[in-house]
C-alpha positions as CSV (number, residue, x, y, z in Angstrom):
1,X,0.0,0.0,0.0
2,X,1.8,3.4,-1.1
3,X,2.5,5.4,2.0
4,X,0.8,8.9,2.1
5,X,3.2,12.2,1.6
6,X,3.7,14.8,4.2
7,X,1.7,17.3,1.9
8,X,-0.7,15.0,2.0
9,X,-1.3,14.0,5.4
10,X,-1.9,17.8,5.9
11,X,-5.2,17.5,4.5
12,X,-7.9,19.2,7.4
13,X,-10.0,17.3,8.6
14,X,-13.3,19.2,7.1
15,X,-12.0,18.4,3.7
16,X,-11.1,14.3,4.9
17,X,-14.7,14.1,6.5
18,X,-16.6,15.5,2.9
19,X,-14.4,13.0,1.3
20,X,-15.4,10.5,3.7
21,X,-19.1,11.2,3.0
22,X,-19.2,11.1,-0.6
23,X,-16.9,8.0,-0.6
24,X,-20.1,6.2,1.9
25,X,-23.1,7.5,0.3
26,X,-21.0,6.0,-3.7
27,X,-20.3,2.5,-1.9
28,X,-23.5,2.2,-0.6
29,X,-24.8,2.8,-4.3
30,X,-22.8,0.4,-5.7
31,X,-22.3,-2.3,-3.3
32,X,-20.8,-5.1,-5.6
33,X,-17.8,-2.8,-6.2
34,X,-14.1,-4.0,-6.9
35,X,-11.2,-2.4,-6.5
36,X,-10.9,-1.3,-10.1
37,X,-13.9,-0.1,-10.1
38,X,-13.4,1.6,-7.4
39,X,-10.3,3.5,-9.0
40,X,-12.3,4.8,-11.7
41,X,-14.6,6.0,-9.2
42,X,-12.2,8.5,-8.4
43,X,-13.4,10.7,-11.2
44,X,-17.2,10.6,-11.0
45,X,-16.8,11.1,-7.4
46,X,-14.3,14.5,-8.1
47,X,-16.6,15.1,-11.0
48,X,-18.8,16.6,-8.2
49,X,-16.5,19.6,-7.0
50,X,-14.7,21.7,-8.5
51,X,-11.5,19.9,-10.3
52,X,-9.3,22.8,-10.1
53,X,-9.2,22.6,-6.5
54,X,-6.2,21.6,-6.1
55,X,-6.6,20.1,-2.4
56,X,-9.2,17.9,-4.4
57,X,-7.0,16.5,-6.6
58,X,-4.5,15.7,-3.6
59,X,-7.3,13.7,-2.0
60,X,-6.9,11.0,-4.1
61,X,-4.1,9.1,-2.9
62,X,-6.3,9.4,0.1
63,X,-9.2,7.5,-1.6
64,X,-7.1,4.9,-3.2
65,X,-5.5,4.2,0.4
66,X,-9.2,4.0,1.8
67,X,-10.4,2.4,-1.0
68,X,-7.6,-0.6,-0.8
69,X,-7.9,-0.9,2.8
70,X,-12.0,-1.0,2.7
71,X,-11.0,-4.0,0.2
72,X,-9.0,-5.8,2.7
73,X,-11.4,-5.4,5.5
74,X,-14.5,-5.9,3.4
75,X,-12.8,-9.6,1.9
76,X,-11.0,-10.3,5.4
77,X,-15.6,-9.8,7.1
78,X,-16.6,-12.4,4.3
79,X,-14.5,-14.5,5.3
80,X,-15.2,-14.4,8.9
81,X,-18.6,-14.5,8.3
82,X,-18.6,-17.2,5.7
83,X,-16.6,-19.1,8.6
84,X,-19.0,-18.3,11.3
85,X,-21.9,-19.6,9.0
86,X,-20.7,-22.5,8.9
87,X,-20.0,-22.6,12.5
88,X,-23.3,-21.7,13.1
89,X,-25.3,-24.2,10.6
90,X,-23.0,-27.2,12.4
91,X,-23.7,-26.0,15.9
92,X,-27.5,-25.6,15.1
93,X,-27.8,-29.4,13.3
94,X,-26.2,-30.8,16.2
95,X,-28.1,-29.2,18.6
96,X,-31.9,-29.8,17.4
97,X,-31.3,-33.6,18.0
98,X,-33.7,-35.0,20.2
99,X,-30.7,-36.6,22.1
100,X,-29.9,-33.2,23.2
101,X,-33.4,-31.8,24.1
102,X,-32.7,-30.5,27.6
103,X,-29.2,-29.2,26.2
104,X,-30.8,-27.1,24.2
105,X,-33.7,-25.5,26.3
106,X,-31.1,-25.2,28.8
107,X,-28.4,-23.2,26.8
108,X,-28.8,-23.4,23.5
109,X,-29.8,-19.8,22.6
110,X,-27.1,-19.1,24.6
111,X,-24.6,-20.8,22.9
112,X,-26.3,-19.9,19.5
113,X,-25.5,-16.1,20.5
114,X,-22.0,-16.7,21.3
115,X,-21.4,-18.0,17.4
116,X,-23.2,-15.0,16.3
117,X,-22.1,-12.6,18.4
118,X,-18.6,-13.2,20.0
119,X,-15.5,-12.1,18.4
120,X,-13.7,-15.5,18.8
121,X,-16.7,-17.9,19.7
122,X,-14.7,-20.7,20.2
123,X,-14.8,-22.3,23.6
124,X,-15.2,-26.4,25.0
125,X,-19.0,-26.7,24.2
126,X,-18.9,-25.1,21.0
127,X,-16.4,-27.6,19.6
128,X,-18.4,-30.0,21.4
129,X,-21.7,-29.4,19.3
130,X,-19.7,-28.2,15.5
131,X,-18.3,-32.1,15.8
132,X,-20.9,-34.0,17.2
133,X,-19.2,-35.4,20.2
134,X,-21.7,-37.6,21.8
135,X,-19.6,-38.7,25.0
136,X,-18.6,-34.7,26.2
137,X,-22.0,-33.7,24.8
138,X,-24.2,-36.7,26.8
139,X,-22.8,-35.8,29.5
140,X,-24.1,-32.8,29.3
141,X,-27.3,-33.5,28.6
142,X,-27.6,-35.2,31.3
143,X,-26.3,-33.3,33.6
144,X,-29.0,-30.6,32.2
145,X,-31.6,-33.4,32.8
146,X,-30.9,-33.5,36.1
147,X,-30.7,-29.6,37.0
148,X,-34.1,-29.1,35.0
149,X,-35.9,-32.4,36.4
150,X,-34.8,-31.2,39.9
151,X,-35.6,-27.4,40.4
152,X,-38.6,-26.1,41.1
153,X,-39.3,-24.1,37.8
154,X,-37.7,-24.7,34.6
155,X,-38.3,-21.5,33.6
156,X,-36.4,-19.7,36.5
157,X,-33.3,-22.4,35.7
158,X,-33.2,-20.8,31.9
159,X,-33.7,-17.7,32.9
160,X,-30.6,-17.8,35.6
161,X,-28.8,-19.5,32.9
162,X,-28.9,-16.8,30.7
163,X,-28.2,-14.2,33.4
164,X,-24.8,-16.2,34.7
165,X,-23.9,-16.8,30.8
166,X,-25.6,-14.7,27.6
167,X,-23.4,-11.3,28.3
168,X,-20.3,-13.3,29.0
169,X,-21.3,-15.4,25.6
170,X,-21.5,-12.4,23.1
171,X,-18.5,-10.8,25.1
172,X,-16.0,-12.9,26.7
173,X,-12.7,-14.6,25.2
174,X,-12.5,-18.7,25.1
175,X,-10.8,-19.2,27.8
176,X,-13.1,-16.2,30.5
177,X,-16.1,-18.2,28.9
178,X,-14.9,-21.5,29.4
179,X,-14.5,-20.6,33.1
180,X,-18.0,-19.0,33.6
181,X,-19.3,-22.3,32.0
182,X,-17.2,-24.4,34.2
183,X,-18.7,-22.1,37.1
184,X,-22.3,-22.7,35.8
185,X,-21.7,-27.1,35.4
186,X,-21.0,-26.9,39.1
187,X,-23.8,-25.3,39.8
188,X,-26.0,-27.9,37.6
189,X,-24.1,-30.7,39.8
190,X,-24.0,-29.0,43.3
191,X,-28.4,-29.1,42.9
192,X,-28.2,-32.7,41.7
193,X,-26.0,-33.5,44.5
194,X,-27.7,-31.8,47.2
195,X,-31.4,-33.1,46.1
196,X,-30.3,-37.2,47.6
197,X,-28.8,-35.0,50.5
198,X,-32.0,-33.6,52.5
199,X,-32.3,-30.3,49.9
200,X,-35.7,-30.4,48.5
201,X,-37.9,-27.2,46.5
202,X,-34.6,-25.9,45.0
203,X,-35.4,-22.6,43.3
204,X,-32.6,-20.8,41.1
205,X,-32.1,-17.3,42.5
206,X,-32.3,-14.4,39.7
207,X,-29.9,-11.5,41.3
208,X,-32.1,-9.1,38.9
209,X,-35.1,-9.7,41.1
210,X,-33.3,-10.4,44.8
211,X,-30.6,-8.0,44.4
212,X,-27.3,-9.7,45.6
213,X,-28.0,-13.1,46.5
214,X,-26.8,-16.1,46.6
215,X,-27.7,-19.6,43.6
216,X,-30.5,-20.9,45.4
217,X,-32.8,-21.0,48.0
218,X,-34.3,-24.5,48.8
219,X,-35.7,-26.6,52.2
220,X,-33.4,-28.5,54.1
221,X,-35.3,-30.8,56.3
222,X,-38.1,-28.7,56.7
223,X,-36.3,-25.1,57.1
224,X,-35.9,-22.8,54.7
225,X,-31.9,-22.6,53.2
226,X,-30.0,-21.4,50.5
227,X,-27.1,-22.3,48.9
228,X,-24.1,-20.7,47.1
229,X,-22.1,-22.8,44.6
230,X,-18.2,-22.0,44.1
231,X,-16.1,-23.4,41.4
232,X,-12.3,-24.0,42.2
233,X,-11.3,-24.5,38.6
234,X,-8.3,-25.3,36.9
235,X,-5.9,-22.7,36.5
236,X,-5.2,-21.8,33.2
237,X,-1.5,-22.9,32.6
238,X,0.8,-23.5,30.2
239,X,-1.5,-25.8,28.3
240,X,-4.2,-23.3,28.2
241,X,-1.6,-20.8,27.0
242,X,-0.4,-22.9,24.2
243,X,-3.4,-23.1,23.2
244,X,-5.2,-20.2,22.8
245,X,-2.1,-18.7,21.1
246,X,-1.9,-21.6,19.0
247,X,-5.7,-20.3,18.2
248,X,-5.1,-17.2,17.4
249,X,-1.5,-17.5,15.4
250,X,-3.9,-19.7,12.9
251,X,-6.0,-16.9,11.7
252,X,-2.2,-15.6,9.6
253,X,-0.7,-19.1,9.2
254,X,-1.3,-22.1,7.4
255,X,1.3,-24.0,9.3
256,X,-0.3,-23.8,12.6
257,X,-3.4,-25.3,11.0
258,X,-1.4,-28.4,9.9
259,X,0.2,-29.4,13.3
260,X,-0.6,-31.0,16.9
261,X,1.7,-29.9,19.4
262,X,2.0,-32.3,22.1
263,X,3.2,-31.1,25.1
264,X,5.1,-33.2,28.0
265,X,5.4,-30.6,30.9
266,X,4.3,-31.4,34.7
267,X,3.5,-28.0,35.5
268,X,0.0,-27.1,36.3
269,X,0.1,-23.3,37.7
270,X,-1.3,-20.4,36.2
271,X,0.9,-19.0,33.7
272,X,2.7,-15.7,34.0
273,X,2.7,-13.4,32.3
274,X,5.9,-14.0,31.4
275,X,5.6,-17.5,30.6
276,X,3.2,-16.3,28.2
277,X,5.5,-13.9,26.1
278,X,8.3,-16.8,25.9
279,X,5.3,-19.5,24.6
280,X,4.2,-16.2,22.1
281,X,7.8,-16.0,21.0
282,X,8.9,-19.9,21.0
283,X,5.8,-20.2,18.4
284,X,6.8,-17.8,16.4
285,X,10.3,-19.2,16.2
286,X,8.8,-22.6,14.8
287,X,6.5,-21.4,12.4
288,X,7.4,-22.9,9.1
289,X,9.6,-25.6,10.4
290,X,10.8,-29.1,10.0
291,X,7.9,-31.3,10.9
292,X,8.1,-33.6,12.5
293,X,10.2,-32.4,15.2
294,X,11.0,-31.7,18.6
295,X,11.9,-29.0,21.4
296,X,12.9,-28.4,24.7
297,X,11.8,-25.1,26.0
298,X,12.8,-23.5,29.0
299,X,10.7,-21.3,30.5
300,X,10.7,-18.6,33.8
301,X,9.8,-20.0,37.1
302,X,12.2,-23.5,36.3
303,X,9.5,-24.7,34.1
304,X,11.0,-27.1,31.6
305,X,9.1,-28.7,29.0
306,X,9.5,-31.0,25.4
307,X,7.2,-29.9,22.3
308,X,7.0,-32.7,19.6
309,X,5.6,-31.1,16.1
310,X,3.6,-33.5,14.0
311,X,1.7,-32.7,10.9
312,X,-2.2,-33.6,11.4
313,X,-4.8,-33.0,9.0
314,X,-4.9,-29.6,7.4
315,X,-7.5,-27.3,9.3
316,X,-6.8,-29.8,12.1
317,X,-4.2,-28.2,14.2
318,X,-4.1,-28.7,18.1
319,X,-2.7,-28.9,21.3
320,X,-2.3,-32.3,23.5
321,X,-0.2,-32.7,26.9
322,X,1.3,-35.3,28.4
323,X,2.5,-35.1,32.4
324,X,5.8,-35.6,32.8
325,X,5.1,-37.8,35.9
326,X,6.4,-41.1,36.9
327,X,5.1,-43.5,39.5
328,X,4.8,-42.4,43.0
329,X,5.6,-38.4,42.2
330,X,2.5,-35.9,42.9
331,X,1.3,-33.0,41.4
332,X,3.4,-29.8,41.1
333,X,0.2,-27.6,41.1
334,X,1.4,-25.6,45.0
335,X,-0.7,-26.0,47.8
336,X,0.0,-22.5,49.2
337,X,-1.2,-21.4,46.3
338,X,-4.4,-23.9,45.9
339,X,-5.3,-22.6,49.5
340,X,-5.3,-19.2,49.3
341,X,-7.8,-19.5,45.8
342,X,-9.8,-21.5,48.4
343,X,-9.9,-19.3,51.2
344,X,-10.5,-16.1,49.0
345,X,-13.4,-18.0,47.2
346,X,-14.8,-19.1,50.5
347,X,-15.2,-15.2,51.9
348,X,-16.9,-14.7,48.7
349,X,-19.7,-17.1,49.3
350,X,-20.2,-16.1,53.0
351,X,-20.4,-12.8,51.4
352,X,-23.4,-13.6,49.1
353,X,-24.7,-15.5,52.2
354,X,-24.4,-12.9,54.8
355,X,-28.0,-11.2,53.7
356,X,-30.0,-14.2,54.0
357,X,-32.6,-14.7,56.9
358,X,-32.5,-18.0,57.0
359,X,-29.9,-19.8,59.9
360,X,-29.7,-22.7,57.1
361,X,-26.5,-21.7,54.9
362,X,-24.7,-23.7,52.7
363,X,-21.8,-23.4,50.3
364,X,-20.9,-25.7,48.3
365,X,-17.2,-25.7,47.2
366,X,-16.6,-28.0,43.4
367,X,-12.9,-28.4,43.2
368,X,-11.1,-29.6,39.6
369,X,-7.6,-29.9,39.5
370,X,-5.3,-30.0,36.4
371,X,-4.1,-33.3,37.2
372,X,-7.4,-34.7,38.1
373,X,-5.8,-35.5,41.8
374,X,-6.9,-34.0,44.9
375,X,-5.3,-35.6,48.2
376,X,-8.5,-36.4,50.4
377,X,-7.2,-34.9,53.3
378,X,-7.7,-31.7,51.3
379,X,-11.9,-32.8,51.4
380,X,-11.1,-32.2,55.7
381,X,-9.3,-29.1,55.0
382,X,-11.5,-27.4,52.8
383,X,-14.4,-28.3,55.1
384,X,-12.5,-26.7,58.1
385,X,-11.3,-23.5,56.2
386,X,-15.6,-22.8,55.8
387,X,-16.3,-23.8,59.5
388,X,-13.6,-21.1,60.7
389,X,-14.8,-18.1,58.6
390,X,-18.2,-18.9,58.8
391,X,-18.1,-19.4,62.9
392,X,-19.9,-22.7,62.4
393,X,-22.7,-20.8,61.0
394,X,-22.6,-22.5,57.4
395,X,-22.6,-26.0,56.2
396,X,-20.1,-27.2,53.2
397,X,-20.4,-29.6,50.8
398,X,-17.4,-30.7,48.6
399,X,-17.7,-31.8,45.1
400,X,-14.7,-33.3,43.0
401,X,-15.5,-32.7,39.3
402,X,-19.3,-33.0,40.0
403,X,-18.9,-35.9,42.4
404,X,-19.9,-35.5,46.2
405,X,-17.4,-36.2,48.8
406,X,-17.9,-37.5,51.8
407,X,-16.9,-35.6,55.0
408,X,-14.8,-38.4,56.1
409,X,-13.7,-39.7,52.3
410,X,-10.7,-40.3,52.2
């Protein structure tokens, strides 16, 4: 694209804007235009003013830079959309199967928005529904089943559904949606959970009619209680990093399309920020590369890890990870750190629960670890954590990726 001259850049801006105008209200009249077209353009459009206006005649360059960069953006939007369209029409077959009924009254519309809507609607669900996974999918239809089967009004359970999830749909990036979803499954499980546990007339709350309150507000054997849900979710680490860069790095290259990047790393804390910037730079390094191959990256914070690149499928490209692990070694994810996300999470609850006239409280805490292991005496801890904060004024109930703990499990 030819770069504009001083003299020109010194156009005012009353002169740019009645360019501007007259450029909108011609593409508007002609909207299958092309780029040659557009060019010759150029002199119906001066054709309106005076031509010996010399200030005129300079604004050309200006309309052919416009006019080339409207091009790019104009083909780069069909695209996009052509993409999403197809996103859409696969999300929208999967979902109208009856296998997936409750799934769909549930969140559907919701998830429908989020391919319409969001500027990167990928997330787990939508992958989920544009390939017709049926194991990840039935399990959450039936974990849907459950919720709606179990509260009192399906209506108030889709309309709390789309209150926890519709802004965050059309708004939020993969990996801030895949957390609020994460956040809203536990909720789903916690009611399931607590209905074979005493907890009866469960009624999702709607903050826009209760102000700040807490999920729900049900009967525990015959007293009025309510209930706030927590999520302790997996932090998003350096396979969550990998993979939302690897994401977006395939919008500009082919080669990232084309390969699977397994990862064998045993770290499972959040990612710094600086981790981040070394993953950003590492894949930038690669691009174009032998394949198949493979690294060793060193990162910040003595995280080490190998990266084998394999060519996949074209429009296939992916991340997989591997712990680095052997026999009788634990999890690297810190337990300082693990404890502090509970306590902080815990003061939140009793927060939401601190307005509520009922004595019966209850917060229910659903933990998921990277590594899928959680050392029971953790269950104890967790438990004690609430009863201290609280002052043995609210019950806890731990969940372990949707699955009830007992108190003495172990």
């Amino acid at each position: 694209m030819k770069r504009l001259s001083g003299e020109t850049r010194q156009i005012d801006r009353e002169m740019l804007d009645s360019l501007l105008r007259r450029i909108d209200n011609w593409l508007r009249a002609h909207p299958g235009w092309s780029y040659a077209q557009s060019m010759a353009a150029q002199d119906t459009i001066l054709s309106l003013e005076d031509r010996r206006n010399p200030r005129l005649k300079q604004s050309l360059a200006v309309l052919s830079w416009i006019a080339g960069h409207f091009l790019f953006y104009h083909a780069l939007m069909s695209t996009i959309t052509s993409k999403r369209s197809l996103l859409l029409e696969a999300v929208l077959s999967t979902l109208q199967s009856p296998a997936f009924e409750n799934l769909r009254y549930l969140i559907g519309d919701i998830l429908i928005q989020r391919v319409q809507h969001a500027t990167d609607p990928d997330c787990y669900l939508i992958r989920f529904l544009a390939q017709n996974l049926e194991y990840p999918l039935g399990k959450w239809e039936n974990l849907c089943k459950t919720y709606l089967r179990t509260v009192v009004s399906k209506t108030e359970a889709a309309a709390k559904a789309r209150e926890d999830l519709l802004d965050e749909a059309r708004s939020s990036d993969p990996a801030n949606f895949n957390v609020r979803v994460a956040a809203f499954s536990a909720e789903m499980a916690a009611v399931g959970e607590l209905s074979t546990r005493g907890y009866s007339e469960i009624v999702p709350l709607l903050s826009a009619k209760h102000g700040h309150t807490p999920d729900f507000r049900s009967v525990f054997h015959g007293d009025l209680a309510y209930v706030e849900v927590k999520n302790i979710n997996s932090p998003i680490g350096i396979f969550d990093t990998f993979q939302d860069l690897l994401s977006e790095k395939q919008k500009s290259s082919p080669y990232f399309g084309s390969v699977q990047l397994t990862l064998h790393c045993s770290d499972d804390n959040t990612a710094t920020a600086t981790q981040k910037s070394e993953i950003d730079q590492f894949l930038d390094s690669i691009v174009d590369g032998p394949v198949p191959q493979r690294y060793s990256l060193s990162l910040s914070e003595d995280v080490s890890l190998t990266v084998e690149v394999q060519m996949v499928q074209k429009g296939q490209g992916r991340v997989m990870m591997t712990r680095g692990w052997s026999r009788g070694e634990t999890s690297s994810l810190r337990e300082d750190r693990f404890f502090n996300k509970v306590e902080s999470t815990v003061r939140k609850a009793l927060g939401q629960l601190a307005e509520c006239e009922s004595k019966k409280r209850c917060v229910v805490i659903n933990v998921m670890t990277p590594d899928a292991g959680f050392p029971m005496e953790w269950n104890t801890r967790i438990r004690n954590i609430v009863n201290e904060l609280s002052g043995g004024s609210v019950n806890s109930e731990i969940l372990f990726f949707h699955r009830y703990l007992e108190p003495n499990e172990s």
